[in-house]
Steps between C-alpha positions, in 0.01 A plus 500: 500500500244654777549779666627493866233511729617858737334573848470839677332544815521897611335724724246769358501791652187772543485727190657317249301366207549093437632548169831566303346756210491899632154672590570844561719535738363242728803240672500134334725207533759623232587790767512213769892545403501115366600360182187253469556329157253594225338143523362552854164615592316565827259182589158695619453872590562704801342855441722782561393599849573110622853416568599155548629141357500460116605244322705594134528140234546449192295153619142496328464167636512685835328785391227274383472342806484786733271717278293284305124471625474124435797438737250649757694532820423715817683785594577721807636835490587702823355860549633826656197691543509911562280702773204406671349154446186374613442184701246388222785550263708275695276228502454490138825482447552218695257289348664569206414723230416363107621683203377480143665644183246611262625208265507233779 
């Protein structure tokens, strides 16, 4: 019999880690005050200054799908940026900036 398929979309918030093991004393989604079951893992990475969406499956279809280079996909992401910015800065970021991993 295979497992049932379980679905958690939650909200990250700024200074917690995207992770259920402790690191110090750092926040992570165990102290989120949830009782995700042990199966579950975040899909993708939001570092611990971002807040927002995250997706928690035990799907690795889905996983696959959304993280796996060869299901190439394009992605937008929505910034908050602090202090001064410059209009050259601006119009970088509007033609859209490219990111490469080191093992991309």
């Amino acid at each position: 019999m295979s497992a049932k398929l379980k679905y958690f979309v939650i909200y990250k918030p700024d200074g917690m880690l995207t992770q259920f093991s402790p690191e110090g004393d750092k926040l992570t989604l165990k102290d989120m005050g949830f009782d995700f079951p042990t199966d579950v893992y975040p899909v993708g990475r939001l570092d611990e200054l971002s807040e927002g969406l995250l997706i928690l499956t035990n799907d690795k279809a889905l996983n696959s799908k959304l993280l796996d280079p060869k299901f190439k996909h394009s992605r937008s992401y929505w910034a908050c940026v602090s202090g001064q910015i410059t209009d050259e800065a601006i119009n970088q970021l509007e033609k859209g900036v490219s990111i490469k991993l080191k093992n991309s």
